[in-house]
VMD Tcl script that draws the C-alpha trace (Angstrom):
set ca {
  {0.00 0.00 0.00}
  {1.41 3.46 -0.85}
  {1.46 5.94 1.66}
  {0.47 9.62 0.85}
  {2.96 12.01 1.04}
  {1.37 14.14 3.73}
  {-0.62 12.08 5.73}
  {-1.33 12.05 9.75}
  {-0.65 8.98 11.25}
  {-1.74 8.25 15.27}
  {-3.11 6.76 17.68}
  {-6.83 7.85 18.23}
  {-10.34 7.04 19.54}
  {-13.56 8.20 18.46}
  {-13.29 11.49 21.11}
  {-9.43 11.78 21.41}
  {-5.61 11.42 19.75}
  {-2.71 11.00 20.88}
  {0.52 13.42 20.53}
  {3.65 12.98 22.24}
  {6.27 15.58 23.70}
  {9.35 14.78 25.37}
  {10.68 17.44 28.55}
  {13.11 17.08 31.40}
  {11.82 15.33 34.58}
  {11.42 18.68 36.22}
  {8.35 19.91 33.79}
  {7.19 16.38 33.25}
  {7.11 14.78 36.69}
  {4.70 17.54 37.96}
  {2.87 17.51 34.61}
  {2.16 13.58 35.16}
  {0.87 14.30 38.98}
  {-1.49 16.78 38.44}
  {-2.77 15.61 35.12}
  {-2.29 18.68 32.75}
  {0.69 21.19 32.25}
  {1.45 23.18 34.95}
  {4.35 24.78 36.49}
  {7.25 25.09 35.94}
  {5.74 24.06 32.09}
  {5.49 28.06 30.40}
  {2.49 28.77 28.42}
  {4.67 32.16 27.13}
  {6.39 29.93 24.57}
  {5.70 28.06 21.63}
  {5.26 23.84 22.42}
  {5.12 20.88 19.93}
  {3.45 18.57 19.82}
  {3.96 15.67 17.53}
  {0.81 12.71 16.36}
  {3.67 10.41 15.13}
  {5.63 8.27 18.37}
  {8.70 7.73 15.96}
  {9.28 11.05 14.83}
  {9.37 11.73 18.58}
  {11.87 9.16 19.28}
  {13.83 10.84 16.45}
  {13.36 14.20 17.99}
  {14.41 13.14 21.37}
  {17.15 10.52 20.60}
  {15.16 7.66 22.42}
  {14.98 10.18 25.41}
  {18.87 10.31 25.52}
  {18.85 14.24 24.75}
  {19.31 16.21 27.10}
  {16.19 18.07 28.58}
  {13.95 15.52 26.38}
  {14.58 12.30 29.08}
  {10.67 11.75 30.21}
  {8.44 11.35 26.84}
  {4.54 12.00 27.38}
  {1.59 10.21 25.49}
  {-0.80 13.67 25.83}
  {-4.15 12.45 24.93}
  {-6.22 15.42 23.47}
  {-9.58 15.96 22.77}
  {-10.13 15.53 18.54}
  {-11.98 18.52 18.78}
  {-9.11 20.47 19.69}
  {-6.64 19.09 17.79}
  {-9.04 20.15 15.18}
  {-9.26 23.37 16.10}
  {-5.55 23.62 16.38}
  {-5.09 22.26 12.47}
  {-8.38 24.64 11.76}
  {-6.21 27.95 12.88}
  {-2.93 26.93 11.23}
  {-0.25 28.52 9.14}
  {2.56 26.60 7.34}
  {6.18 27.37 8.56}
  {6.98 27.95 5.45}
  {6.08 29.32 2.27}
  {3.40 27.39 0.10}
  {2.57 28.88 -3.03}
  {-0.40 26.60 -3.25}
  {-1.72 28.58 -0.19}
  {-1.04 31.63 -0.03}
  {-1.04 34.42 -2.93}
  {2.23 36.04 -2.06}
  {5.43 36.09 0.51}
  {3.60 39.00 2.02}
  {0.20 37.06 2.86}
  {1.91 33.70 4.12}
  {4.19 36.32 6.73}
  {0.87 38.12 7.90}
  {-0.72 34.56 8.49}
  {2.41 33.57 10.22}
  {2.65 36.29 12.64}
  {-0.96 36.08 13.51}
  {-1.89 32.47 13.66}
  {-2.14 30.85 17.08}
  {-0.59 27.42 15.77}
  {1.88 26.87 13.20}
  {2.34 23.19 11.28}
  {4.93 21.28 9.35}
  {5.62 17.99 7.96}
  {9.06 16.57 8.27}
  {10.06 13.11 6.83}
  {8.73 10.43 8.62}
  {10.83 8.09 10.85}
  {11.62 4.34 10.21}
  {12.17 2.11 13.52}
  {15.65 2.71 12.96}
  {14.77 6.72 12.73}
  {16.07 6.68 9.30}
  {14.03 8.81 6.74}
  {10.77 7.47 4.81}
  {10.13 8.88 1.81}
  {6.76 10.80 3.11}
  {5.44 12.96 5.76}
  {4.91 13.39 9.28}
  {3.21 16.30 11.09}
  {4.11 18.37 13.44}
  {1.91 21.09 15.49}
  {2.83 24.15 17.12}
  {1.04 25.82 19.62}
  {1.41 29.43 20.91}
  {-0.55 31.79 22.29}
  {-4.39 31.07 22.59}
  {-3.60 27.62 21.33}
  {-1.34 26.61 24.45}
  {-3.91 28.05 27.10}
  {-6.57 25.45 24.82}
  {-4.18 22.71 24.88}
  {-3.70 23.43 28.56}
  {-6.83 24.28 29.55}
  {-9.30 22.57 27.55}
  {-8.15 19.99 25.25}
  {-5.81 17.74 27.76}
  {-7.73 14.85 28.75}
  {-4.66 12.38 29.79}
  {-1.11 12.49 30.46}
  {1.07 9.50 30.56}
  {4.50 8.82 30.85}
  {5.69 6.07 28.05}
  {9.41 6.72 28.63}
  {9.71 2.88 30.00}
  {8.05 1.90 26.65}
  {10.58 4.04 24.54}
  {13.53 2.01 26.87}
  {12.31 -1.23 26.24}
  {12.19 -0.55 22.64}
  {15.77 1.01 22.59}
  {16.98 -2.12 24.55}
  {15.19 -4.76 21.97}
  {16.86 -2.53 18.87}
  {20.17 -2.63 20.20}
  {19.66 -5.97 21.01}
  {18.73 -6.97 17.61}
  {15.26 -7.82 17.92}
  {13.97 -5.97 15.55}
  {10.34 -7.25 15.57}
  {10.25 -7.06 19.46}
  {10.57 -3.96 19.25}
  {7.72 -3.09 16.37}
  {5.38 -4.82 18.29}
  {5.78 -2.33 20.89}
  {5.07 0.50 18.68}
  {1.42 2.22 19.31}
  {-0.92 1.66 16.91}
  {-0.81 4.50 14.77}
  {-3.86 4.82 11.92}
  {-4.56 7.61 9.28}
  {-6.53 9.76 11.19}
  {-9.24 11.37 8.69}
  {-8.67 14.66 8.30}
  {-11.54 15.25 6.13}
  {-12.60 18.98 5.22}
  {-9.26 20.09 7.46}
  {-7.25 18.08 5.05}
  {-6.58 20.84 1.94}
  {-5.78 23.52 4.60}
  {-2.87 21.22 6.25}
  {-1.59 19.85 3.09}
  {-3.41 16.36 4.00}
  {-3.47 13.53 2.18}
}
mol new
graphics top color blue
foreach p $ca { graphics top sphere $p radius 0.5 }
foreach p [lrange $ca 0 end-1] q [lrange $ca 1 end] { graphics top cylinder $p $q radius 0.2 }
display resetview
């Protein structure tokens, strides 16, 4: 089967979906206690969060970065994240969008949430020939995400271990079978304004 070029990929319900973000112990541990972000997590800056659990791993180095060592499953309300993808601008340039330069840097500047789509991550966080999203939230979007749209937060960083272990153990399909089960999610009229499938 042949994947679409842009196409979001995750783990959802009928009411919710589930992004991932990966922070030090000192944002995430009280994060995980209280249930939603909270301090010292700052609303003042821009967050991402990402649909796609490999991309994170490739983002974080299997939580070996630094300041990326506890990974979070954030389960969101779909209404949100559709909201989010609803008030989007590209981070860059798309002719297909936007008329001119001068229109996509207006957007940009004014837009709560900003998207991209990177290449997607193989098990071995080696490129795939399509796309992965990736949502950023500022502003009105982060108090949302905080707020309103956060209906679980769990802490998968002993999955993403056990996973690293089985790879560099060789056990390759150990460590798929650990992978969440990550489905198109349908976009449907949201799809032409995120560059969906």
């Amino acid at each position: 089967m042949t994947v679409p070029n842009r196409q979001v990929r995750a783990l959802h319900s009928a009411d919710t979906i589930t992004v991932y973000q990966a922070y030090p112990p000192e944002i995430a541990g009280p994060a995980l206690a209280a249930g939603r972000f909270v301090n010292p997590f700052k609303r003042e800056r821009m967050t991402w969060i990402k649909p796609s659990f490999l991309w994170m791993m490739y983002r974080c180095g299997w939580a070996e970065k630094p300041g990326q060592e506890r990974v979070l499953a954030v389960e969101i309300s779909r209404a949100g994240f559709e909201w989010a993808l609803g008030h989007s601008c590209p981070s860059h340039y798309d002719p297909a969008r936007h008329t001119d330069r001068t229109a996509w840097s207006e957007q940009l500047k004014t837009s709560p949430v900003r998207v991209q789509w990177d290449p997607e991550r193989s098990l071995r966080l080696a490129p795939l020939p399509y796309r992965s999203l990736q949502v950023g939230l500022s502003g009105e979007a982060v108090h949302r995400y905080v707020d309103e749209w956060t209906v679980a937060i769990n802490d998968v960083t002993p999955d993403v271990r056990r996973i690293r272990e089985l790879l560099r153990d060789g056990d390759v399909r150990g460590a798929a079978d650990l992978l969440p089960d990550e489905r198109p999610y349908p976009l449907g009229d949201l799809g032409p304004t995120v560059g969906g499938s």
